[in-house]
Structure formats: structure tokens, C-alpha cells
C-alpha positions, 0 to 999 in steps of 0.5 A: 174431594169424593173419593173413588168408587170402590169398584174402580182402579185407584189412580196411582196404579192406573198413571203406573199402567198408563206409563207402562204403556208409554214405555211398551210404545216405544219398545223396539226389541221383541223380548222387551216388549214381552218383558214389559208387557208382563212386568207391568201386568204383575205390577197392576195386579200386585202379581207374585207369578206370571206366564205368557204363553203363545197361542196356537190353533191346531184344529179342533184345540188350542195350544200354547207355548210358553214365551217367558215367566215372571216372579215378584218378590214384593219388591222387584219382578223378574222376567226370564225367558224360557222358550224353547219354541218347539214345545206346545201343550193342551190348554188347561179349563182357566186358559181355555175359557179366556180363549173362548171369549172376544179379548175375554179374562177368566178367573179361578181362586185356589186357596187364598190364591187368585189365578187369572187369565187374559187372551190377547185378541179378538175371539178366535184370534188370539195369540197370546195369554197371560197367565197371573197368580196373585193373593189380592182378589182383582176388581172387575175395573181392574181386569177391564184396565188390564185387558185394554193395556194388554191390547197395547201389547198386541198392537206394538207386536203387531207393529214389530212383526210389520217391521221386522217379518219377512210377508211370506215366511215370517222370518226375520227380513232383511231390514233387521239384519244390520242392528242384529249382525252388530249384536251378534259381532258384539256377542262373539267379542264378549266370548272372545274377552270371557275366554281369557279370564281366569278359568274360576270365572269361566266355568260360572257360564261356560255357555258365553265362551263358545264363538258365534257364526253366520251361515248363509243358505241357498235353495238349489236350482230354485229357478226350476222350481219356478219354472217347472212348477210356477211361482204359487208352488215356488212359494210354497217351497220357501214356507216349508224350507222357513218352516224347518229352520225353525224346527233345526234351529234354536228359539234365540237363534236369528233366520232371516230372509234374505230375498228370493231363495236366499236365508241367512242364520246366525247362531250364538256360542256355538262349539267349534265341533258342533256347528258343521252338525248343526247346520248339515242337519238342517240340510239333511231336514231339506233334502228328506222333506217332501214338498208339496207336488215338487218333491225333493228340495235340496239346499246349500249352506256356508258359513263362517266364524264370526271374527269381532276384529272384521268388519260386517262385509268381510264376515259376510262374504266369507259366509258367501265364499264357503256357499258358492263353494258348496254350490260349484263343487256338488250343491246340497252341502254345508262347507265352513270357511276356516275348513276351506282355507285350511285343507288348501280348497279355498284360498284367501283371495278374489274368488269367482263370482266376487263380483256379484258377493261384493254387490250383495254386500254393497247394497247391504252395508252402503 
């Protein structure tokens, strides 16, 4: 049998690229299908450092914003993910000049090291680049390979944010919020148990100890806005309110939508003494923001301890109890369930409006 032209892909990596691409299809989380995406593109090109970066275009230059790194060590590749973000920075000449090509590559050897860059997407549209340093030098067949498993990548990216976005504000939708509030109630159920072991043990990650919280948020006087101003603006108060969640809130921290005015947020080992700041300061981002011809925007928020032996609805609704709290007692303010029930304002029994909390939680949970 002849063998392969030198100038093609062997057929053993190929089959590894192709079963990449199998496992990145059915790759349902968002930083898996980042960790995939990278390990298998490291495993291609025989990879001893990765970066892939998040692309944004701020008129008249790119920027990028690093998702994640990966580092091989001949035998196994690591990913670990790093993004803060909120950090963008200017491109170098290699990551602009792929962004300068129709899901184009470039390529740069420093020393006895080749340093290559892919875009991911179409020219002006990409989103992404992949950044990869290896000592092998790559083969045209083997970029061309990689630049089509790489466009696997952005459909099943293209395919999570269809399922998983909310149209309008890019939030996370509703939908999302079952599988996450599970993962969230088993985050504070692993603090809960890394809390009672002995303290040598604690103090290797100190982080996971701290509880985790759900707060709930609501637009006031939202109705007027539409009223007053019509829909088109109401809408673009929801952009700005979704954009500065992002900006209040940390990377792995989880907004959603909740429909209408309504967003949730869900933070992970937190202090006890920092939630309350936490969440006023992103009322007090609101409150100082001025929208577009509507002016000043104010907002209320409660929130709530994520106790693991309660079920989702009762952790939810008291969430939903300390907000309406807020809402009757002033609007544009953050009240704590716990700090409710123990200062004698908010007690442990049917409250008003119970009725329409129990629908909402019904609707979500039945």
C-alpha cells in the first residue's frame, strides 16, 4: 500500500481529530466545549502551550479576552480556565493577522518554536482565536484539518448559545436554570461538608468553605418605562441593566433572565459579610447609570443562603420573599432573607403576595 503524501495528515491523528470532534458534538457545558475544543487542537499539533481568546471588535481594533490556557507535558494536556471577563487587550501582529483572513491561520516561528494562530469564523466575524506554541513545524494539511475542527468548535458554540441565551440580553435563559440551580445547591453542600473537616485540610482551598446564594432582581416601575417611553426603549433598558450584571458580577458567577424585567443571579462561595456589598453594589451601578432618553433606572434585589437541605421552591421563594420586601418597603434596595427573619421584619410564614411567588415556582419546578 503507498504510503501518504508527505504533505498530508497521517491517519492516526486525523481519526484523534475526528473522534475530537464526536465528543465536542455532544458536549453540552460551555467550558467543556472550551476545554475540548483546546485539548484536542494541542493533541493535533503536538501543542506544548495554548490560549484561546474571546474576540471583540471595538472599532477601529480587535481585542481579545483570555477564556482559558492549556499546557501539555508530553504525555497529558491541562486546561485551566482563567477568565476574568472583564480584561481586554490589543491584539499582537500573529493574532491580527488571522483576524485579517476568511477563518484564516497564521504562523510565526521564534527560535526552534512555531507559534500559530487560528480565527474562528468567518473574516470580520470571528469570535474566537486559538493561539498554539509548538516545536513541531506544522504542515499546510495539517492547519487546513485543524481550521475545519475548529469551525466544529463554533457550530456547537453557536448551537449551546441558541439553547442556553436569553435573544435579548444574552443572559442565560430560564431554561438553563434547573440544571444550574442543582449544581449550585450541590456547590453549597460541598462547602457545607469541606467546613467540618479538619482545619490542615481547609486552609488548602479556603475558597470552597464560603456558602453560595441566589438573588433575585427586579426592574422598578418597569411597566412605566414601557408605557412612557415604548417598548424599543424598555428593551434597551434591559441591554444595559444584563450589561452591568456582567460588569458587577464575577465570570463564573450565573445571570439569567428570568422573563420580563426579572433576573436571577447565583453566586458561588461567597462570605457571609461580603454578599450584601456585593449585590448593593450592583444596585448602586443601576441607580448611578443613565439610560438612553429614560434616564435614571432604579432596581430591587433579594436574596437568600443557599441551605442543601431545602428543596429548589423553598430556596427560591425565600429569594422571592426578601424581594418583595424590597419592593414594598421603598424599591431600589438589597435586603437578605436571614437578616429579615432575624431583625423581627420578615417572618417565616405565608407573606402577601405568596400566591403569585408559589405560581412562579410552580411553573418552574412542576
Amino acid at each position: 500500500m503507498p504510503s501518504p503524501p508527505a504533505s498530508s495528515p497521517s491517519s492516526p491523528r486525523l481519526l484523534d481529530l475526528l473522534a475530537g470532534a464526536e465528543v465536542l458534538s455532544r458536549t453540552r457545558d460551555l467550558r467543556m466545549i472550551f476545554r475540548t475544543a483546546a485539548e484536542c487542537a494541542m493533541r493535533f499539533l503536538d501543542g506544548s502551550f495554548g490560549l484561546l481568546f474571546a474576540v471583540r471588535f471595538t472599532p477601529p481594533d480587535h481585542t481579545v479576552g483570555l477564556l482559558g490556557c492549556c499546557v501539555s507535558d508530553g504525555t497529558d494536556t491541562y486546561w485551566d480556565d482563567v477568565c476574568d471577563g472583564k480584561s481586554w487587550l490589543p491584539v499582537d501582529p500573529l493574532l491580527g493577522s488571522c483576524l485579517e483572513t476568511d477563518f484564516g491561520h497564521a504562523i510565526h516561528q521564534e527560535g526552534d518554536l512555531w507559534r500559530l494562530a487560528f480565527a474562528i469564523g468567518a473574516l470580520g466575524q470571528a469570535r474566537w482565536v486559538l493561539e498554539i506554541h509548538t516545536r513541531t513545524q506544522p504542515r499546510d494539511a495539517d492547519c487546513s484539518a485543524l481550521a475545519l475542527f475548529l469551525r466544529c468548535f463554533e457550530n456547537q458554540q453557536l448551537q449551546w448559545e441558541y439553547a442556553n441565551l436569553d435573544t435579548l440580553t444574552r443572559l442565560l435563559n430560564r431554561k438553563t436554570f434547573d440544571d444550574d440551580f442543582e449544581r449550585l445547591i450541590a456547590a453549597a453542600e460541598l462547602a457545607e461538608q469541606a467546613l467540618k473537616a479538619p482545619q490542615e485540610r481547609r486552609e488548602q482551598s479556603p475558597a470552597i468553605t464560603q456558602p453560595c446564594w441566589l438573588g433575585v432582581v427586579d426592574i422598578d416601575h418597569f411597566k412605566k418605562i414601557n408605557d412612557n417611553f415604548g417598548h424599543l426603549f424598555g428593551d434597551e433598558v434591559l441591554l444595559r441593566v444584563a450589561d452591568l450584571m456582567r460588569q458587577s458580577f464575577r465570570s463564573n458567577d450565573k445571570l439569567f433572565r428570568f422573563g420580563g424585567e426579572e433576573f436571577v443571579i447565583m453566586l458561588r462561595n461567597v462570605a457571609e459579610d461580603h454578599v450584601q456589598n456585593i449585590f448593593d453594589r450592583f444596585r448602586r451601578a443601576v441607580e448611578r447609570f443613565d439610560f438612553p432618553r429614560v434616564g435614571r433606572v432604579a432596581c430591587s434585589v433579594g436574596f437568600s443562603r443557599i441551605d442543601p437541605r431545602l428543596s429548589p421552591a423553598e430556596l427560591l421563594g425565600r429569594a422571592d420573599e426578601a424581594l418583595y420586601y424590597s419592593k414594598e418597603h421603598g424599591r431600589n434596595q438589597v435586603n437578605g432573607f436571614d437578616e429579615l427573619i432575624m431583625s423581627g421584619k420578615l417572618r417565616i410564614t405565608t407573606p402577601a403576595g405568596q400566591a403569585q411567588i408559589q405560581s412562579d415556582i410552580d411553573e418552574i419546578f412542576l
